[in-house]
RODO-2510 file (C-alpha; in nm, 4 decimals, decimal comma):
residues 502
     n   res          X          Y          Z
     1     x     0,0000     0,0000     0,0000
     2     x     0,1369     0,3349    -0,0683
     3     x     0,2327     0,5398     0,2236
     4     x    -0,0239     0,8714     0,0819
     5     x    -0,3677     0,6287     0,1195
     6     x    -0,1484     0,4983     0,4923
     7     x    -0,1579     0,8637     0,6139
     8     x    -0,5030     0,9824     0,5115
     9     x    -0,6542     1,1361     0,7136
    10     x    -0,3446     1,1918     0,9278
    11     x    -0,2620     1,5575     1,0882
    12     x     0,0519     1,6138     0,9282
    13     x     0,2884     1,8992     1,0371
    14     x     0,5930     1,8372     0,8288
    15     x     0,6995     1,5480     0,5919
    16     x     1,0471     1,4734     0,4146
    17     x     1,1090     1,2398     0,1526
    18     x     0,8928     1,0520    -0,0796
    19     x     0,5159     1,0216     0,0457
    20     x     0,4900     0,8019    -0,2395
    21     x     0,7020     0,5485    -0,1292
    22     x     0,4922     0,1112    -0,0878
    23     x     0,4713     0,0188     0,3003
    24     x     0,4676    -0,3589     0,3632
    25     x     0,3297    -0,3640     0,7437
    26     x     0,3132    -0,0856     1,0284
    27     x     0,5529    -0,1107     1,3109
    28     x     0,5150     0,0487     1,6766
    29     x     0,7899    -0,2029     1,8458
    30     x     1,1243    -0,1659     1,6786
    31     x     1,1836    -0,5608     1,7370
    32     x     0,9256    -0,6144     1,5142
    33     x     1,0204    -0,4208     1,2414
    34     x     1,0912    -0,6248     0,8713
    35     x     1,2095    -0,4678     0,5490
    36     x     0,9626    -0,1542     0,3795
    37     x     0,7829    -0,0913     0,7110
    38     x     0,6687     0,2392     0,8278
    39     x     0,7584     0,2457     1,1978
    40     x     0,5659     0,5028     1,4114
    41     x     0,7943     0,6363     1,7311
    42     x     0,5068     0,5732     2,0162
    43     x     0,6073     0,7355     2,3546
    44     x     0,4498     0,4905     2,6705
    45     x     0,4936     0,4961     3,0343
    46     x     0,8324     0,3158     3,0330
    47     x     0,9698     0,3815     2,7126
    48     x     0,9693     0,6369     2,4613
    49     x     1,0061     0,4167     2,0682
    50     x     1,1609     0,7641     1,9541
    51     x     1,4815     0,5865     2,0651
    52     x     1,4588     0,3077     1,9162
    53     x     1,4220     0,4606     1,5275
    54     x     1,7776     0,3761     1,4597
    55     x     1,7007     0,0310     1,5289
    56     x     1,3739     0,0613     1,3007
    57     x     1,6037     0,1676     1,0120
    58     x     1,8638    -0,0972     1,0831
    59     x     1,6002    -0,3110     0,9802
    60     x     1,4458    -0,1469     0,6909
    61     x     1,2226     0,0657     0,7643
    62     x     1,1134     0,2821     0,4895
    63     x     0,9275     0,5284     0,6629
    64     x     0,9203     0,6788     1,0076
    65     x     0,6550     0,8495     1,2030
    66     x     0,6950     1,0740     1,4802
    67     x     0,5862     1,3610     1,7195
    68     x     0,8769     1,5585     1,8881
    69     x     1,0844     1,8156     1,7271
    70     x     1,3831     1,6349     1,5672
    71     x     1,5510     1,9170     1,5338
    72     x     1,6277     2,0209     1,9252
    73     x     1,7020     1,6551     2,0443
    74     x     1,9213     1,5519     1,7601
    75     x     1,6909     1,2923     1,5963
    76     x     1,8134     1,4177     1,2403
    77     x     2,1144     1,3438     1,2914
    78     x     2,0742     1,0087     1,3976
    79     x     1,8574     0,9089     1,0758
    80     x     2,1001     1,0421     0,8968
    81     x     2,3844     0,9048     1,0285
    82     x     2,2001     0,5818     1,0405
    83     x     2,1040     0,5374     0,6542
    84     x     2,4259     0,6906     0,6076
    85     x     2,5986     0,3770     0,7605
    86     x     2,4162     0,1717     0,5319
    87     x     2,4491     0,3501     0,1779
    88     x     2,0724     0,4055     0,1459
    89     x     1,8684     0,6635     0,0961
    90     x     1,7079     0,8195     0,3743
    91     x     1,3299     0,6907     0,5136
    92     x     1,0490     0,9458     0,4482
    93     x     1,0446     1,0742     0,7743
    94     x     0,6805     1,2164     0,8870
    95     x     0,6083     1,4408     1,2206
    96     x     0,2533     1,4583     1,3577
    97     x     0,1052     1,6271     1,6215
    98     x     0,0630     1,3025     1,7577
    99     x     0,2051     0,9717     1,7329
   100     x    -0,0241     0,7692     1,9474
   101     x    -0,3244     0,9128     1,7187
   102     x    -0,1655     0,8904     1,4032
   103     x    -0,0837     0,5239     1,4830
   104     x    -0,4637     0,4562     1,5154
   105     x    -0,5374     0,5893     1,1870
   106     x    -0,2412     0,4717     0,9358
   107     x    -0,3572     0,1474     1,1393
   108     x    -0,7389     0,1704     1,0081
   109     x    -0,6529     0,3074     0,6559
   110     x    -0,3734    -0,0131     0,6079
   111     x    -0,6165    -0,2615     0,7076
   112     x    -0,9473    -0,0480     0,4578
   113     x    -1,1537     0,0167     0,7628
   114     x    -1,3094    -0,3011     0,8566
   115     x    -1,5522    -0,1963     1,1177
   116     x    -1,7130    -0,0212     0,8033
   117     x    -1,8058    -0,3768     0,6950
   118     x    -1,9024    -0,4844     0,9906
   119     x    -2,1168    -0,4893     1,3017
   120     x    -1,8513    -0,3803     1,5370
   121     x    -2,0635    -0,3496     1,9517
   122     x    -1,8685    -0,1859     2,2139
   123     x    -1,8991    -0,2802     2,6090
   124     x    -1,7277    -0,0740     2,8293
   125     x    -1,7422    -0,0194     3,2037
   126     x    -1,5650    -0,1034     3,5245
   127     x    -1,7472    -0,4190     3,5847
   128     x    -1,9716    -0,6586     3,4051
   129     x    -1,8363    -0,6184     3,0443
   130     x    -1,6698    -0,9653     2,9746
   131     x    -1,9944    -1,1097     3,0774
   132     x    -2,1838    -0,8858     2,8727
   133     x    -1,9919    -0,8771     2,5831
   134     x    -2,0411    -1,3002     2,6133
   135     x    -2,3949    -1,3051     2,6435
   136     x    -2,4394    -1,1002     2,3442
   137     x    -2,1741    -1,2893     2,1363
   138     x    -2,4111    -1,5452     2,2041
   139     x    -2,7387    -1,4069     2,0912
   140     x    -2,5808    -1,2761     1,7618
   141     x    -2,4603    -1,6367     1,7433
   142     x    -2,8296    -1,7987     1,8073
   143     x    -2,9017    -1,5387     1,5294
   144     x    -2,6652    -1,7611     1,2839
   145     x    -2,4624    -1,4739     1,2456
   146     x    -2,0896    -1,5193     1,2515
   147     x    -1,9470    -1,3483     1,5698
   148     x    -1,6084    -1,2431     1,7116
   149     x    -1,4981    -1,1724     2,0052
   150     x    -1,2386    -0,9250     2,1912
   151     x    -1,2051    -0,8787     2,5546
   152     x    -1,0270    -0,9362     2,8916
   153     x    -1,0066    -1,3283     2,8569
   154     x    -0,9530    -1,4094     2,4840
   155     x    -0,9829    -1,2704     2,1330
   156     x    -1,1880    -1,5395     1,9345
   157     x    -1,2405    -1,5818     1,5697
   158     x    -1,4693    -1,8231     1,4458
   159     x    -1,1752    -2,1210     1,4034
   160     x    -0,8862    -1,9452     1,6354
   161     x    -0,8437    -1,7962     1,9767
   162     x    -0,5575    -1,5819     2,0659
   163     x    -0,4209    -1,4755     2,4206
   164     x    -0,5249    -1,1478     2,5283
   165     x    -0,2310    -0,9380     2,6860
   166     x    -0,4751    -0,6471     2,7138
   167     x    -0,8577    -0,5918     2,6876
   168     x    -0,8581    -0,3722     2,4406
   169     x    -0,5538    -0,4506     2,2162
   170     x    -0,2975    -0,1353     2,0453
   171     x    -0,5028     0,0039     1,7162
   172     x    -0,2658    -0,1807     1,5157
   173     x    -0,3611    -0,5237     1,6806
   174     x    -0,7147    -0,3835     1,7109
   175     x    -0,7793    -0,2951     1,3477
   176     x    -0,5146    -0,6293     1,2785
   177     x    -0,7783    -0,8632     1,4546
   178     x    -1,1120    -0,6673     1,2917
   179     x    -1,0045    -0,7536     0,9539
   180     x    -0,9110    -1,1265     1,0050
   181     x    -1,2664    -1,1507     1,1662
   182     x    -1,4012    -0,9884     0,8400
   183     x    -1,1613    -1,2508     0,6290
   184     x    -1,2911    -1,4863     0,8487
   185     x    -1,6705    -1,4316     0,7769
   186     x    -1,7688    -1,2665     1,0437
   187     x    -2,0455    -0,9966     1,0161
   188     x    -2,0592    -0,9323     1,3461
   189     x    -1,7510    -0,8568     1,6577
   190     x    -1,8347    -0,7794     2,0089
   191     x    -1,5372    -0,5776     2,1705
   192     x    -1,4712    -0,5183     2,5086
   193     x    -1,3526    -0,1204     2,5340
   194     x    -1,1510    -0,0631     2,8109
   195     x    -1,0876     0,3281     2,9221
   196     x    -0,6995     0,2818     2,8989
   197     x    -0,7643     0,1982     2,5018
   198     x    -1,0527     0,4583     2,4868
   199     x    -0,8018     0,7315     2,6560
   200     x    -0,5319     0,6305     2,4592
   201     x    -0,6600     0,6292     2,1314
   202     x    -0,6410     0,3069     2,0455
   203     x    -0,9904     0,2407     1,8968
   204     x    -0,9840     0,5515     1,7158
   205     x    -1,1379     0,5362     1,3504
   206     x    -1,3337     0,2550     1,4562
   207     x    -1,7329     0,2695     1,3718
   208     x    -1,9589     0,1435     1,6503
   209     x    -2,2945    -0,0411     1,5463
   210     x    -2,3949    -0,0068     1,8779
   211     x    -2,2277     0,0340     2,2597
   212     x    -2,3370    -0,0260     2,5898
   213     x    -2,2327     0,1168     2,9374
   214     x    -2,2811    -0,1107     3,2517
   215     x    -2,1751     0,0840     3,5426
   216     x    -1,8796     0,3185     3,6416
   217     x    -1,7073     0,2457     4,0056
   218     x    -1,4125     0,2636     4,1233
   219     x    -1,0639     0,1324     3,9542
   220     x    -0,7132     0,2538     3,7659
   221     x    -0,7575     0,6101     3,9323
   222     x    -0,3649     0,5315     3,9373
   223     x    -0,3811     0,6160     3,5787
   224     x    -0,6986     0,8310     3,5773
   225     x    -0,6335     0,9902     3,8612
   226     x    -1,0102     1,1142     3,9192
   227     x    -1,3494     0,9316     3,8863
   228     x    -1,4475     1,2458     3,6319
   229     x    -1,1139     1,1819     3,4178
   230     x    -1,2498     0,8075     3,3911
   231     x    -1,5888     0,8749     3,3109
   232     x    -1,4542     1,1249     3,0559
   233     x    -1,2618     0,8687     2,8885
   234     x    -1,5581     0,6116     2,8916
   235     x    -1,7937     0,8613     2,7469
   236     x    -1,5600     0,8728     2,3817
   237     x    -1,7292     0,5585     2,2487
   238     x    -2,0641     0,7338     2,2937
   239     x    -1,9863     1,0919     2,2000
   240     x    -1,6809     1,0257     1,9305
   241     x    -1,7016     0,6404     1,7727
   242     x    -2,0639     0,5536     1,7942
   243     x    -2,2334     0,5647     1,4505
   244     x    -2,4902     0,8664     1,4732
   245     x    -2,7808     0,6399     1,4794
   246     x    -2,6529     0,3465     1,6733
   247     x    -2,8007     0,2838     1,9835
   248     x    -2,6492     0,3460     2,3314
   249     x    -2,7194     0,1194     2,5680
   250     x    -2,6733     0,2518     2,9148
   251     x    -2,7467     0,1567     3,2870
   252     x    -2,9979     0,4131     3,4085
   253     x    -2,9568     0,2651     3,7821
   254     x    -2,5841     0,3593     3,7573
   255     x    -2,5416     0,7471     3,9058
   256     x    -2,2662     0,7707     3,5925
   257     x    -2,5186     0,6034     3,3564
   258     x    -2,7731     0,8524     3,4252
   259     x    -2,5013     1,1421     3,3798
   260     x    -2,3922     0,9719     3,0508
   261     x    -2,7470     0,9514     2,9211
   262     x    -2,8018     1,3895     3,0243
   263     x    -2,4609     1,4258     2,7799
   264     x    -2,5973     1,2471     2,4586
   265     x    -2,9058     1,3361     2,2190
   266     x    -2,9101     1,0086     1,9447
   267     x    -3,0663     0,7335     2,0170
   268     x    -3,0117     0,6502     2,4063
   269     x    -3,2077     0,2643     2,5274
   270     x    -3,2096     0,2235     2,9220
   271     x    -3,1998    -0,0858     3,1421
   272     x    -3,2239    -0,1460     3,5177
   273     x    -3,4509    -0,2424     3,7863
   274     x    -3,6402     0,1108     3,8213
   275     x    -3,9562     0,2023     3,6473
   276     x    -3,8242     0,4770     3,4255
   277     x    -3,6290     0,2254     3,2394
   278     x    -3,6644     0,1098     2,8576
   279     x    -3,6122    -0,2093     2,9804
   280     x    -3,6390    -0,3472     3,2917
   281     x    -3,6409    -0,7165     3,4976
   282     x    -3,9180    -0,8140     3,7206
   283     x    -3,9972    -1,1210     3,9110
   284     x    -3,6298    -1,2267     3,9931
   285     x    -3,5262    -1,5540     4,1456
   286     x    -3,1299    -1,6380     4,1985
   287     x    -3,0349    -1,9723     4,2943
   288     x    -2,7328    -2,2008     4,2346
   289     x    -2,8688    -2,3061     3,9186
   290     x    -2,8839    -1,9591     3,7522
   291     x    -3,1829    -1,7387     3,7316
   292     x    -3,5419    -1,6745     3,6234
   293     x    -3,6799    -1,3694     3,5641
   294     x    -3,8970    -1,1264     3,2950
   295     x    -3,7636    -0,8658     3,1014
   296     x    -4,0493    -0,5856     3,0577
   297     x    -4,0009    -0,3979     2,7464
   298     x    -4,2988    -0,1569     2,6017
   299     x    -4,5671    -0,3120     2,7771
   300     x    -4,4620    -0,6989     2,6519
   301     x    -4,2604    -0,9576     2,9175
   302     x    -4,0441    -1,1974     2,8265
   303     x    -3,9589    -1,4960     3,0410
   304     x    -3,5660    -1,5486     3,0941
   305     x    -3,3779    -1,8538     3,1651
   306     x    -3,0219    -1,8262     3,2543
   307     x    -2,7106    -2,0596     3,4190
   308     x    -2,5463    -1,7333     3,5290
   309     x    -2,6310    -1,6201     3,8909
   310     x    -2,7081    -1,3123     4,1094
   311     x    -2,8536    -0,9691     4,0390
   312     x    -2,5285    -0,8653     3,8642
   313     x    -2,5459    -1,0956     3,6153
   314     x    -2,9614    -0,9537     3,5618
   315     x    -2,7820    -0,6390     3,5013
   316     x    -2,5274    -0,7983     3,2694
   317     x    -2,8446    -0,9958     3,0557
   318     x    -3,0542    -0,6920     3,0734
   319     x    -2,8031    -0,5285     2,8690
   320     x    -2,7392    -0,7843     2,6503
   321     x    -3,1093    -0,8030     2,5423
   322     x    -3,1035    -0,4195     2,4987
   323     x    -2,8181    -0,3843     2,2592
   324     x    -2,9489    -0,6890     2,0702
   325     x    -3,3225    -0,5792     2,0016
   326     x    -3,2080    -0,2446     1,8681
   327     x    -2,9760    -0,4600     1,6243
   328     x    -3,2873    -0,5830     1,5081
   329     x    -3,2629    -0,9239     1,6740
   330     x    -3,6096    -1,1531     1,6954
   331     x    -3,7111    -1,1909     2,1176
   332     x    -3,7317    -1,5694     2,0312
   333     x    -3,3824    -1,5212     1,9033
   334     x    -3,2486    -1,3464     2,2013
   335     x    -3,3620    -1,5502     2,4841
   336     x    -3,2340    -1,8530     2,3144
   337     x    -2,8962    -1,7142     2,3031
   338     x    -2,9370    -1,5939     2,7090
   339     x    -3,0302    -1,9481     2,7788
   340     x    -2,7246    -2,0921     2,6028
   341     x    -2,4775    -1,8492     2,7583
   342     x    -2,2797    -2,0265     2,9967
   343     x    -2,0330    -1,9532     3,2768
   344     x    -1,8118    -1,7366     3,1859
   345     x    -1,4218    -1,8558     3,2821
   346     x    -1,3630    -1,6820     3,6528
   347     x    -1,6659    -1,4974     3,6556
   348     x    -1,8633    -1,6525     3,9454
   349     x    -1,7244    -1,9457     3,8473
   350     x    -1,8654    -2,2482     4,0651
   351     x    -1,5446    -2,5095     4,1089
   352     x    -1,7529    -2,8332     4,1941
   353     x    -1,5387    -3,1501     4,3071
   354     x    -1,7739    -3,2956     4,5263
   355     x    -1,8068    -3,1027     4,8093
   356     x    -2,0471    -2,9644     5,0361
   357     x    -1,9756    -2,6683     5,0159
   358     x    -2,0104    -2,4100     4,7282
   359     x    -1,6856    -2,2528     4,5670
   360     x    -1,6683    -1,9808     4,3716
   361     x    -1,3610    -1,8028     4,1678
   362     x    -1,4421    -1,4307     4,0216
   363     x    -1,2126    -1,1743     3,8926
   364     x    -1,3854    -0,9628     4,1457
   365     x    -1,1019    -0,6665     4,2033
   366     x    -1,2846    -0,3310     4,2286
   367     x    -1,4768    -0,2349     4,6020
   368     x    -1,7630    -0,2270     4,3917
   369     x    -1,7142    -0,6006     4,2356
   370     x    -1,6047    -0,7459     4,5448
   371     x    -1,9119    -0,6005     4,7554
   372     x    -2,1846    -0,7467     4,4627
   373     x    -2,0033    -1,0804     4,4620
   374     x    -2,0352    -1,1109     4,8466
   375     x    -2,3951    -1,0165     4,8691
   376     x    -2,4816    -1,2415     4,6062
   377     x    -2,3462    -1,5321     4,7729
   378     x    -2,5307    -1,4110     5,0359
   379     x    -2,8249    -1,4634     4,8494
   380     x    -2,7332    -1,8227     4,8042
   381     x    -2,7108    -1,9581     5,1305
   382     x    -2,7551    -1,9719     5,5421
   383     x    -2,4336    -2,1070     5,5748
   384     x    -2,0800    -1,8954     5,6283
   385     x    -1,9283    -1,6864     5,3432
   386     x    -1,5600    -1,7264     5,3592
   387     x    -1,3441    -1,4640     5,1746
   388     x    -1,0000    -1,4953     4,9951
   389     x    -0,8606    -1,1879     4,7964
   390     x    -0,6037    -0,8990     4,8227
   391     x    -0,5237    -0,6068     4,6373
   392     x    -0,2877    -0,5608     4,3172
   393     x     0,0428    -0,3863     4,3124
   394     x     0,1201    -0,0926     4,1569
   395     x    -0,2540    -0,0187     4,1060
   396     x    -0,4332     0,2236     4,2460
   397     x    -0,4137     0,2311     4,6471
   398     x    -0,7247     0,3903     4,7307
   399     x    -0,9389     0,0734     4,7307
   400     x    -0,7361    -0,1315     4,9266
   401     x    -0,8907     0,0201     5,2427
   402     x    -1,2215    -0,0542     5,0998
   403     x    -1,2206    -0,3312     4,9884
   404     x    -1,0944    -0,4449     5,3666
   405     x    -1,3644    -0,2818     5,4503
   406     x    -1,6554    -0,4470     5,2439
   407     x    -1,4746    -0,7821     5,3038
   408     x    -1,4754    -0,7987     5,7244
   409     x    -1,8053    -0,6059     5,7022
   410     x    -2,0200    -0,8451     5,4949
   411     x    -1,8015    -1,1988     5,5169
   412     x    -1,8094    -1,4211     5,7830
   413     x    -1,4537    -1,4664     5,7608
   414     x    -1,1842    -1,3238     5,5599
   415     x    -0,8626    -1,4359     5,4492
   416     x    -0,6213    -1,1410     5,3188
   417     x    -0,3614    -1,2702     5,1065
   418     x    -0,1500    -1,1357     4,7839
   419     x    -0,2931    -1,1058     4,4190
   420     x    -0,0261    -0,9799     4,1772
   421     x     0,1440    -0,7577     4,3728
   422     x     0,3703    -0,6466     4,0598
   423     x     0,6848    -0,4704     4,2222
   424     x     0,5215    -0,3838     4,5122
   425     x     0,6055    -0,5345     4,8839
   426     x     0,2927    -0,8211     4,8715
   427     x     0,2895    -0,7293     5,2949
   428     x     0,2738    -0,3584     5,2299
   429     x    -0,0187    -0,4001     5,0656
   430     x    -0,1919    -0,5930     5,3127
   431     x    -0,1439    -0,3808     5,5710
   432     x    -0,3485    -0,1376     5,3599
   433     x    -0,5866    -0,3551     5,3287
   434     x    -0,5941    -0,4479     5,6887
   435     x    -0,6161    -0,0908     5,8001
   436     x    -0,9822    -0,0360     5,6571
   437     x    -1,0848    -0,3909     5,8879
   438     x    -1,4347    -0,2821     6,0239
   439     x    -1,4106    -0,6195     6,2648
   440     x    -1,1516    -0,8661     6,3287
   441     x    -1,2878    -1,1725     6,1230
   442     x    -1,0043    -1,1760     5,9513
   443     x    -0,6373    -1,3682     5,9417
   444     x    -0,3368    -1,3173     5,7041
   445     x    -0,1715    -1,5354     5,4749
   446     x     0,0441    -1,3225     5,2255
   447     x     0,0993    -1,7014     5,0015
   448     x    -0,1860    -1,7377     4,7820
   449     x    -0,2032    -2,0924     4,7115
   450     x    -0,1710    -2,1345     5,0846
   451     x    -0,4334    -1,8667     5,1827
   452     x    -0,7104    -2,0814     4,9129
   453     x    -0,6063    -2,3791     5,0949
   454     x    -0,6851    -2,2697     5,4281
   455     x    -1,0305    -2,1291     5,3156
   456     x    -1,1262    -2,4890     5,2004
   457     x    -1,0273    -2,6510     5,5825
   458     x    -1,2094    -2,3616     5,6857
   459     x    -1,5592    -2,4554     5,5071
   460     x    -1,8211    -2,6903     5,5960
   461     x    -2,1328    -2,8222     5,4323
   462     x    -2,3729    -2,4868     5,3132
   463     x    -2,1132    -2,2367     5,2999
   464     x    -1,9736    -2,0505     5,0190
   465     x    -1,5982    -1,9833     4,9709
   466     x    -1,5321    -1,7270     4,7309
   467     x    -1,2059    -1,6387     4,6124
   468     x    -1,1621    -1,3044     4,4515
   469     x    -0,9172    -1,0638     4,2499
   470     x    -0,7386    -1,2817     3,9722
   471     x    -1,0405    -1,5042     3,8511
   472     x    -0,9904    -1,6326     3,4802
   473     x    -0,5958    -1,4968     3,5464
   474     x    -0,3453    -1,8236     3,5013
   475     x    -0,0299    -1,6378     3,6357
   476     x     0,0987    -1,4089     3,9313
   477     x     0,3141    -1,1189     3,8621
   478     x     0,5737    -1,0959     4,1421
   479     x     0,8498    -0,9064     4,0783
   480     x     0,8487    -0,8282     3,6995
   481     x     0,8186    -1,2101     3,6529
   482     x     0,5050    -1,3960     3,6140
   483     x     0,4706    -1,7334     3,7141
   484     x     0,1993    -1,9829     3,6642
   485     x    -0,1286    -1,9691     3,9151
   486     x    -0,4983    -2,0373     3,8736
   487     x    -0,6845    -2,0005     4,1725
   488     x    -0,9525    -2,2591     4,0132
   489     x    -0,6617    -2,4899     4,0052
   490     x    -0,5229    -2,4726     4,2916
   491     x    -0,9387    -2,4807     4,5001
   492     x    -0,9983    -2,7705     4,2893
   493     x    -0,7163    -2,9630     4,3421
   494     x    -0,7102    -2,8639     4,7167
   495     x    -1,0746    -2,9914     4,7895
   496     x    -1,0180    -3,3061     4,5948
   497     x    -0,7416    -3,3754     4,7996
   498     x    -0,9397    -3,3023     5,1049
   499     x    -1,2362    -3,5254     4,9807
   500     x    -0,9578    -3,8044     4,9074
   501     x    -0,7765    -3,7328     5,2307
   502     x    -0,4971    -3,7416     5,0735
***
C-alpha cells in the first residue's frame, strides 16, 4: 500500500522524503520491524520508541513516524547518520502532532476500515463487560450470524483464539484482529472497550454499530487519577465512535449512567430495575442453578432462563437483550442465546469436586465487584461466606482500604492474602488492606495458594468460599516475573485432595 492512502486522514505537520514510497506492514515495536515498514515512534509509560528509530532503520524501515521536534534533540542526525551507515537513501520521515493518534489511523486506513463492513458493539465499564460482551456474542450467534470476540479473557475468531495481553488490544492489533474476523466471515464482533484503550486512542477510527455502558465504580484512578477523568474517557465511544444512529445502551440505575445519558441526544435505550427504564427485569429468582426472571419492554414480558447467577449478572443480561433488540434481533432469538450463555471462565465461576460446600472463583477486584459478589453469595445460602482476595500492586491504592472494609463487614470470615502484587512489597499491601478492617474476622496469609487452601479446611457443608481478584488470570506477577497460578486450580485440586484425604 502506498504510504499517501497509509496517512489519510493523518494531521501532518511536516513530511520529508517521498510520500509516495509502498509500506509492507506498520511497526510500533522496533523488534518487530521487517524490510519496507513504516515504523511510528510511540512514547508509553516506560519507554519512549523515539529511541529506538535507529534500530527501526537498521532493519528497513522505509518510513518513520513521529511527534517531537527532531531538530532540538538531535533525531536528524541520527537518521542520517544511520542510513548513512548503510548507503541508502534516507526513510520518508513524517512528524505529527501526535504519534499515538496517528498510529490509530495509518492502522485503520492499512487494514481499509473493517468496522465499516461490519457490526462492530462496544462494552465498556468497570465491571460486568466480559460477561456482557459473552452473552451477546451469544445471541448474535443464536441469530446464525458469525461473531467475534475481543475482551479481557480471549480474542476469538470463528476457528482461532488468541491470548489477550490487554482488553482492548494497540489500534494496530485492534484494526489487525477486525479484519481477520471480516476474512474470516464474520459480520458481526463484540469488543470489550476498556478506558486505557478509549483514553489512549487506540480504537480511534473505529465505527460502533452499537455500545453499551454497565456501570462506572471505582478502579485505575492510578492512571486516571479522578473518577471524572475516567468517566470522561468512557464517554468517547458514545460521544466520538458511535455511529450517529446506533443505539447506546446505558445503565440508568448507575449514578454515571444517568449522567452519561443527560450528555448524549441520538438514540439513548435504558436498562435497570427502576420504572423509568426502557427495559427493565421483574420477578427475579437467583439460585445455584442460575436465574429466572422477565424482562419488561414496552408493555410486553419476556420470560428469561439463565445458568449465570445473582442480580449482577440480571444487570449484565438486561443489557445484553437491549443492545441486541435495537440490532434488530427476533425476542425468540435473544432468549435462546441468554439461555445458552454459559459460565463465563472466573466470573462466578462455581469449582464443583464434590463437596459440600459451594466454591466460587471471580475476577472480582474493584470495592464495587467485590461487595456485589459477596452479597450475592449471600443470596445463596444460610451457611458462612468465607473470603480470599487482596489487592494488586502498583494499582491504584485507594481501594485497598475498601475493599478491607466491604470484606470484614459483609463476610463471615476473611482471608487477606496477595494477588499480583507487581513490584510492590505483597505485605505492604496488606497492611493497607488491613487498616480499613471494620471487625476482626479476619487472618493473614500473604501465600496465595496457601491462603485458598486454608479457606477450604475452613468450610463446611452450606457455605460458600469465594475467592476473589485474579479469577480467569493463570499467572501471578511478582516481581516483573510472572509465574503460573490459577486459583480454580489450585481450590480444585485442594478440595479433591481433602475429599480423598490425601
Amino acid at each position: 500500500m502506498k504510504l499517501t492512502e497509509i496517512l489519510r486522514g493523518v494531521d501532518i505537520v511536516e513530511i520529508s522524503g517521498d510520500a509516495g514510497t509502498g509500506i509492507s506492514g506498520i511497526a510500533y515495536d522496533s523488534r518487530k520491524v521487517t524490510p519496507g515498514n513504516l515504523f511510528v515512534a510511540v512514547r508509553g509509560e516506560h519507554t519512549d520508541g523515539h529511541d529506538f528509530i535507529g534500530d527501526a532503520i537498521k532493519k528497513g524501515a522505509v518510513a518513520i513516524l513521529h511527534d517531537k521536534d527532531i531538530k532540538s534533540d538531535g533525531l536528524r542526525t541520527r537518521i542520517k547518520g544511520e542510513h548513512k551507515a548503510r548507503d541508502l537513501d534516507g526513510p520518508t520521515v513524517i512528524r505529527v502532532n501526535n504519534s499515538r493518534e496517528a498510529l490509530a489511523i495509518v492502522s485503520n486506513n492499512f487494514f481499509m476500515r473493517p468496522s465499516h463492513r461490519l457490526s462492530v458493539i462496544g462494552v465498556t465499564g468497570t465491571n460486568g463487560k466480559t460477561t456482557t460482551a459473552y452473552i451477546i456474542k451469544s445471541i448474535i450467534e443464536a441469530w446464525d450470524r458469525k461473531t467475534g470476540l475481543t475482551g479481557t479473557i480471549q480474542h476469538m475468531l470463528p476457528d482461532e483464539v488468541r491470548e489477550a495481553r490487554h482488553t482492548t488490544p494497540e489500534s494496530l492489533e485492534f484494526q489487525g484482529l477486525l479484519h481477520n474476523m471480516l476474512a474470516s466471515g464474520c459480520t458481526h464482533v463484540v469488543s470489550e472497550i476498556s478506558s486505557h484503550a478509549l483514553s489512549q486512542r487506540r480504537i480511534d477510527g473505529t465505527v460502533f454499530s452499537a455500545a453499551v455502558f454497565t456501570n462506572l465504580t471505582r478502579d485505575h484512578l492510578d492512571f486516571h487519577k479522578t473518577m471524572e477523568n475516567y468517566f470522561m474517557s468512557k464517554t468517547r465511544l458514545f460521544t466520538g465512535l458511535l455511529d450517529e444512529n446506533a443505539p447506546a445502551v446505558i445503565n440508568s440505575d448507575d449514578p454515571w449512567g444517568r449522567k452519561l445519558i443527560e450528555t448524549l441526544s441520538g438514540n439513548v435505550l435504558t436498562y435497570g430495575l427502576g420504572t423509568d427504564a426502557d427495559i427493565m427485569a421483574t420477578d427475579i429468582a437467583s439460585s445455584f442453578d442460575g436465574l429466572r426472571f422477565k424482562i419488561v419492554m414496552r408493555g410486553r414480558k419476556h420470560s428469561v432462563t439463565s445458568p449465570l447467577t445473582g442480580l449482577p449478572n440480571v444487570y449484565n443480561i438486561l443489557s445484553s437483550a437491549a443492545a441486541a433488540t435495537a440490532l434488530g434481533v427476533p425476542w425468540s432469538v435473544i432468549l435462546d442465546g441468554i439461555k445458552k450463555a454459559g459460565t463465563i471462565t472466573g466470573r462466578f465461576e462455581k469449582v464443583d469436586a464434590g463437596q459440600g460446600f459451594l466454591a466460587i472463583v471471580d475476577y472480582a477486584h474493584t470495592e464495587d465487584a467485590l461487595e456485589r459478589l459477596i452479597y450475592t453469595a449471600r443470596g445463596l445460602t444460610k451457611g458462612k461466606i468465607i473470603t480470599v482476595f487482596g489487592c494488586g500492586g502498583d494499582r491504584d491504592r485507594g481501594k485497598r482500604e475498601v475493599m478491607g472494609s466491604i470484606a470484614t463487614r459483609l463476610s463471615d470470615s476473611v482471608i487477606i492474602t496477595s494477588d499480583n502484587p507487581r513490584s510492590e512489597d505483597p505485605e505492604k499491601i496488606i497492611r493497607e488492606i488491613v487498616s480499613g478492617a471494620v471487625r476482626k474476622n479476619y487472618l493473614i496469609e500473604a501465600d496465595r495458594r496457601e491462603a485458598i487452601k486454608r479457606s477450604v479446611m475452613m468450610a463446611s457443608d452450606g457455605d460458600v468460599v469465594l475467592v476473589a481478584g485474579k479469577g480467569h488470570e493463570v499467572y501471578q506477577e511478582i516481581k516483573g516475573e510472572r509465574f503460573e497460578f490459577s486459583d480454580r486450580k489450585i481450590l480444585e485440586e485442594t478440595i479433591s485432595r481433602l475429599i480423598n484425604n490425601i
